[in-house]
C-alpha positions as CSV (number, residue, x, y, z in Angstrom):
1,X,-15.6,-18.1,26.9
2,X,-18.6,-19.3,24.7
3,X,-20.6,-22.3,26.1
4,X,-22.9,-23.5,23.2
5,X,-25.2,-25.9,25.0
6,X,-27.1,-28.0,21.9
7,X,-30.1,-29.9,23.7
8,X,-30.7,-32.8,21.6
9,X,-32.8,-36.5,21.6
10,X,-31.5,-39.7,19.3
11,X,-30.8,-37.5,16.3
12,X,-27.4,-37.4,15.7
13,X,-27.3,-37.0,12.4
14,X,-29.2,-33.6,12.8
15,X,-27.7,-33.1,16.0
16,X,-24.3,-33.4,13.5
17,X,-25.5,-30.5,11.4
18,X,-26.8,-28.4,14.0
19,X,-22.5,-28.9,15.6
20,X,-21.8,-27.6,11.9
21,X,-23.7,-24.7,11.7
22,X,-21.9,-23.4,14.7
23,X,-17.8,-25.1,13.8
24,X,-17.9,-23.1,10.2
25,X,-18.2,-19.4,12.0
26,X,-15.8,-17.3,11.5
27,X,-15.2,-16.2,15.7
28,X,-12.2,-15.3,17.6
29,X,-13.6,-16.1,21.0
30,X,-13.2,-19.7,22.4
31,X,-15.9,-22.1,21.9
32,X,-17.1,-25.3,24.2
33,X,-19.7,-27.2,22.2
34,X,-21.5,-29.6,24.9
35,X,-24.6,-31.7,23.2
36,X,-27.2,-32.9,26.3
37,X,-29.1,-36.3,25.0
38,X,-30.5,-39.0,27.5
39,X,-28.8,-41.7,24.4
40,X,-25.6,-43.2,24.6
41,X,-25.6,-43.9,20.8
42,X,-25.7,-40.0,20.5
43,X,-22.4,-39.8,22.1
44,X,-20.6,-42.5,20.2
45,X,-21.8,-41.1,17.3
46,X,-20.9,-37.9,17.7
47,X,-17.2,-38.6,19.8
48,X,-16.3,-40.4,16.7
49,X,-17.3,-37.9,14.2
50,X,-15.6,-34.6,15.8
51,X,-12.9,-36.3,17.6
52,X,-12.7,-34.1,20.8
53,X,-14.2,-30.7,19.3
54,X,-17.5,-31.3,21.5
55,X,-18.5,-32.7,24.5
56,X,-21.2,-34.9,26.0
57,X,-23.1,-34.8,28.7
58,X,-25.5,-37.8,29.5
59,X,-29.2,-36.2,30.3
60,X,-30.4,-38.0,33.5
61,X,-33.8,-38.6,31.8
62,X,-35.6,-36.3,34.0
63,X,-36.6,-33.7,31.2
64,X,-34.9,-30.8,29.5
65,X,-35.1,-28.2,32.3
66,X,-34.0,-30.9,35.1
67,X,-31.1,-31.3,32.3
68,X,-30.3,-27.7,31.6
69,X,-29.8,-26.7,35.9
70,X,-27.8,-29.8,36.4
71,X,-25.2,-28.6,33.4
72,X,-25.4,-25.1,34.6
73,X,-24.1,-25.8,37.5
74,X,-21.8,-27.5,35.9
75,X,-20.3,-24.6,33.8
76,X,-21.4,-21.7,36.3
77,X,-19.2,-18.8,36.2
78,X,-18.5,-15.4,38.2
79,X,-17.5,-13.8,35.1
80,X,-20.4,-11.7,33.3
81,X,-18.3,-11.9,30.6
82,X,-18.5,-15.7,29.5
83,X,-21.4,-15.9,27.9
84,X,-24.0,-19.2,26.8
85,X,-25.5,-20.1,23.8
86,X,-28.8,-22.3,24.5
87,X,-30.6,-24.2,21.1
88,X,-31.9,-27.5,19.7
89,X,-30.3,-30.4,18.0
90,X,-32.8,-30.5,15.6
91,X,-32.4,-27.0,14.1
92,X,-29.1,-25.0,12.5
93,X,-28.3,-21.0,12.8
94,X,-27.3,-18.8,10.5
95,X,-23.4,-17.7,9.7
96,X,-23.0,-14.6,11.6
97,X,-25.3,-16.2,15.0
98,X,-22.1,-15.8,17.6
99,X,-20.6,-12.7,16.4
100,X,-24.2,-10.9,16.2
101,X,-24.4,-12.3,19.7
102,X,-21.2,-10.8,20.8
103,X,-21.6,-7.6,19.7
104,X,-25.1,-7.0,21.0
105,X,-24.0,-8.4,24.7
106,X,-21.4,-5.5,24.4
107,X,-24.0,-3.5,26.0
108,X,-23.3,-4.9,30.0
109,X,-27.2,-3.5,30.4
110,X,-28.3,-6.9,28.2
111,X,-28.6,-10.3,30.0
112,X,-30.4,-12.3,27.4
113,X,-30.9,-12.3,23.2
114,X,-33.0,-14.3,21.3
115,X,-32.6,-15.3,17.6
116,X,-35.2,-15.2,14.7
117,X,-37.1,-18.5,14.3
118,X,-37.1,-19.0,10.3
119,X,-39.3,-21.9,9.4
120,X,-38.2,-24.4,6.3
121,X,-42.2,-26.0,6.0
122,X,-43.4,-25.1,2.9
123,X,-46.0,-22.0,2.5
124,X,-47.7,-24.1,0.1
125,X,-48.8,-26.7,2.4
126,X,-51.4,-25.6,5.6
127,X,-49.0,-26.4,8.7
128,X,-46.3,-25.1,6.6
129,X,-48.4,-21.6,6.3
130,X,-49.7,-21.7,9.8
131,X,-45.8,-21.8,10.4
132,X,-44.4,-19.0,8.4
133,X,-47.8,-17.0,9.5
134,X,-47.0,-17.5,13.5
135,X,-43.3,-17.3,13.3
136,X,-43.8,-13.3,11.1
137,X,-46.2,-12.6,13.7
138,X,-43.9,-13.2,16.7
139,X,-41.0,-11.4,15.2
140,X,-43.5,-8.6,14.3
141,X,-44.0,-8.2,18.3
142,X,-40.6,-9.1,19.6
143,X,-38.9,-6.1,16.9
144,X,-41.3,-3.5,18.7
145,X,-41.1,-4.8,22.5
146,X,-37.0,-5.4,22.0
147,X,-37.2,-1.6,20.6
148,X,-39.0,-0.7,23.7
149,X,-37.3,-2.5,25.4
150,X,-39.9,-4.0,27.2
151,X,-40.2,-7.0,28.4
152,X,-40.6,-10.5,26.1
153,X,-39.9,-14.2,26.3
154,X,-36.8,-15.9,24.1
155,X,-37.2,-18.2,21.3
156,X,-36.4,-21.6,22.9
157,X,-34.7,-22.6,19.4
158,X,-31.8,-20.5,19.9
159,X,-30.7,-17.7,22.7
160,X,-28.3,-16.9,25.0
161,X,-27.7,-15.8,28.0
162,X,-24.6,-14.3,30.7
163,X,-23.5,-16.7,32.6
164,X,-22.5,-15.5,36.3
165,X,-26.0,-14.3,37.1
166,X,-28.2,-17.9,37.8
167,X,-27.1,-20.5,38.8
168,X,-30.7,-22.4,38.0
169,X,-34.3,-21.7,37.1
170,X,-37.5,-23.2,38.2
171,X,-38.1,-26.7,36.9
172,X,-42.3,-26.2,36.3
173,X,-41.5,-23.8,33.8
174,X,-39.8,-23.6,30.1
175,X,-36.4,-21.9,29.9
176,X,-37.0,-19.4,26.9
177,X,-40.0,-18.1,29.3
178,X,-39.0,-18.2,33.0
179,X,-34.9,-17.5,32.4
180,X,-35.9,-14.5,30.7
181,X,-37.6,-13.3,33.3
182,X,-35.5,-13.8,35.8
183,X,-32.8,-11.7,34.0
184,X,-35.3,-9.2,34.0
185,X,-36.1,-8.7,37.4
186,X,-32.0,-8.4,38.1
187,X,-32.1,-5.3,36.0
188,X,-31.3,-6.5,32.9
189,X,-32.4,-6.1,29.2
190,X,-33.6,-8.6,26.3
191,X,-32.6,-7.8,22.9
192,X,-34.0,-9.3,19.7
193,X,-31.9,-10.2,17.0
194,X,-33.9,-10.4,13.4
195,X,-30.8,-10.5,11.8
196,X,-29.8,-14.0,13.4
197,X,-31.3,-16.5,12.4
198,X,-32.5,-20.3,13.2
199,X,-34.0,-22.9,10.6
200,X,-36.3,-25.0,11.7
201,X,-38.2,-28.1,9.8
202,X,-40.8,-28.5,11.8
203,X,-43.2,-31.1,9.7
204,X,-46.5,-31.1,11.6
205,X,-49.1,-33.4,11.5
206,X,-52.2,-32.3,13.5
207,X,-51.7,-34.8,16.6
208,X,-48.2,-33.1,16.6
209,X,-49.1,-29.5,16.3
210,X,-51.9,-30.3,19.0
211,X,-50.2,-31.8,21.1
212,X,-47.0,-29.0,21.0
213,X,-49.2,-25.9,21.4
214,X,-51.4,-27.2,24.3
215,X,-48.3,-27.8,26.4
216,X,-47.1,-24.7,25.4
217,X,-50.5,-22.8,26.8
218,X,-50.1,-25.2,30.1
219,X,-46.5,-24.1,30.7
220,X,-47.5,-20.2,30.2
221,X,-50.3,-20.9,32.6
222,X,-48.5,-22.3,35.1
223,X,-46.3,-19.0,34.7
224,X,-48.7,-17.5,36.1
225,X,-48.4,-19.5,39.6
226,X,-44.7,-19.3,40.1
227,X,-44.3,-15.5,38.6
228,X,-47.2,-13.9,39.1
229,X,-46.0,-10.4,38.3
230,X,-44.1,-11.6,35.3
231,X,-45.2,-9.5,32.0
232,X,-47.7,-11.4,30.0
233,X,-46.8,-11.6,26.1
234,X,-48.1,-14.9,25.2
235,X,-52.1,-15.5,26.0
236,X,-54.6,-15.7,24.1
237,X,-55.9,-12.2,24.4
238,X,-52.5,-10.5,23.8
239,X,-53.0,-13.4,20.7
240,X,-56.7,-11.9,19.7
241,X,-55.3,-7.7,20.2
242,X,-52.2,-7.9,18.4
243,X,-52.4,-11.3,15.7
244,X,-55.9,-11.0,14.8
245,X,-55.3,-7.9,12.1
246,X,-52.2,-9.1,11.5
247,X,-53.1,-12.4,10.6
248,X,-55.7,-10.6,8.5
249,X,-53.7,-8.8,5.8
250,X,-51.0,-12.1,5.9
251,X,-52.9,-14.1,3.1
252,X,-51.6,-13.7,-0.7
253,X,-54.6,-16.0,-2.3
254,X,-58.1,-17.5,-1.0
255,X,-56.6,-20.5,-0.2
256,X,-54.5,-18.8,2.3
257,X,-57.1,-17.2,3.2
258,X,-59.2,-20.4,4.0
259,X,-56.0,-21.6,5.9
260,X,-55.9,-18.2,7.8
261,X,-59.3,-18.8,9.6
262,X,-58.8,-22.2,10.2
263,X,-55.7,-21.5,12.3
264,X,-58.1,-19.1,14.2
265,X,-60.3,-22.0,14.9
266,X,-57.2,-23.9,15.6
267,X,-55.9,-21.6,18.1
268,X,-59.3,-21.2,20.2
269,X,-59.6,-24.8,20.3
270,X,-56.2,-25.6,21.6
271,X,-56.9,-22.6,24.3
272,X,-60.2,-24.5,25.3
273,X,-58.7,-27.9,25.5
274,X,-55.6,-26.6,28.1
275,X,-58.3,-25.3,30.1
276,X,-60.2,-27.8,30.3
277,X,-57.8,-29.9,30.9
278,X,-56.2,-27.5,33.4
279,X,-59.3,-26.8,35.4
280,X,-61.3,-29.4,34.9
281,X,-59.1,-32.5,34.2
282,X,-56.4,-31.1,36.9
283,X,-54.1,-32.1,34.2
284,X,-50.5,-29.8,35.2
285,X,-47.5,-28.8,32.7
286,X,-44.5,-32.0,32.9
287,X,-41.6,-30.8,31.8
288,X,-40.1,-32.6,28.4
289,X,-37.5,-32.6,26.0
290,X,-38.7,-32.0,22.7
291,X,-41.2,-29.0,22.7
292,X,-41.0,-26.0,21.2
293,X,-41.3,-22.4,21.7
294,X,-42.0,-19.9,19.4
């Protein structure tokens, strides 16, 4: 059994294509496609369109995590076996996503996978580059922990997980970080998949970006409260060590270039402005629906 669990908020027409990217794979196994969205018009819309091929659950409005432990309560399982699919209604994955997935939780040593973020911005626009620069640099670093296996956090676009093992995870903290981890204390491993992909438009503005990658900083900080001893992969020194020559050798023109060094700008002010905001403004992560993780 295959739960595909598409987290979603008042799209449904992207919510609809993100349904589709999963209903055209070719897969033997049975699916159960359940869309979480706090709107009712979501669920008209989408009850009407597929005529009993998905479900709905209504999202209590507490935020996604509150959202993701009610359902998986909902659909827990004592078989290892079953497995679920976790990603956004605001994204589609690539063809061969579920059978990649099936094959690489063959291993009964793997607990979680995580999909390659593929970004749809444009290079030739600054956020667009910032995106394509970020999301080469992450799969850079997951390739060479997932070959070592060591330790990493999931993409919260698109991974999955075995059902039969939690039952819930910690509501201060994002699910691609904290689940992850917790799968990883019980013994098991996290596997990267490059070859599966997920698209993502993400169309910043700089309010938008801001406001994304300080919550993101907050929530790893707050990691850091309820799992102390949890590896470390996103911070900004691990950023500095293992981006900075990266980021480098990334630009194919000056312009780029110019771009490159004002995402390093970028990214020290957005660590200065969580901190402050953690330690001086006493400001603390709040869950939501629609953030992202690379």
């Amino acid at each position: 059994m295959i739960d595909i669990i598409i987290t979603s908020y008042g799209e449904p027409k992207a919510t609809a294509m993100a349904i589709d990217s999963f209903l055209k794979q070719n897969v033997k196994e049975r699916l159960k496609i359940t869309v979480i969205d706090p709107f009712p018009k979501v669920e008209k819309f989408l009850k009407k369109k597929y005529k009993g091929k998905i479900n709905f659950f209504l999202d209590p409005g507490e935020g996604k995590s509150y959202a993701l432990n009610v359902f998986f309560e909902k659909i827990y399982s004592l078989n290892t076996e079953d497995i679920i699919i976790l990603t956004d209604g605001d994204v589609c994955v690539s063809s061969n996503s579920i059978n990649e997935i099936l094959n690489a939780f063959k291993d009964k040593k793997v607990g979680c996978v995580t999909g390659r973020p593929v970004p749809l911005d444009s290079r030739k626009e600054m956020f667009g580059y910032w995106s394509h620069l970020l999301f080469d640099g992450i799969d850079r670093v997951r390739k060479q922990l997932s070959n070592e296996e060591n330790f990493f956090e999931c993409s919260g676009y698109f991974f999955a997980i075995r059902n039969g093992v939690l039952q819930g995870f910690h509501l201060k903290a994002s699910e691609d970080s904290i689940i992850p981890y917790l799968f990883w204390k019980k013994g098991y491993k996290i596997k990267y998949l490059p070859k599966t992909e997920v698209y993502i438009l993400n169309n910043y503005s700089w309010r938008k970006w801001l406001k994304q990658k300080i919550r993101n900083i907050k929530g790893h900080e707050n990691l850091s409260k309820l799992a102390p001893e949890m590896p470390r992969t996103k911070s900004f020194l691990s950023e500095v060590k293992e981006g900075t020559l990266f980021a480098l050798s990334y630009p194919k023109s000056l312009k780029e270039l110019y771009w490159t060094f004002s995402l390093f700008f970028a990214r020290l002010y957005i660590y200065l402005k969580a901190f402050y905001d953690i330690k001086i403004k006493k400001k603390k992560y709040e869950d939501a629906f629609r953030t992202k993780y690379y």
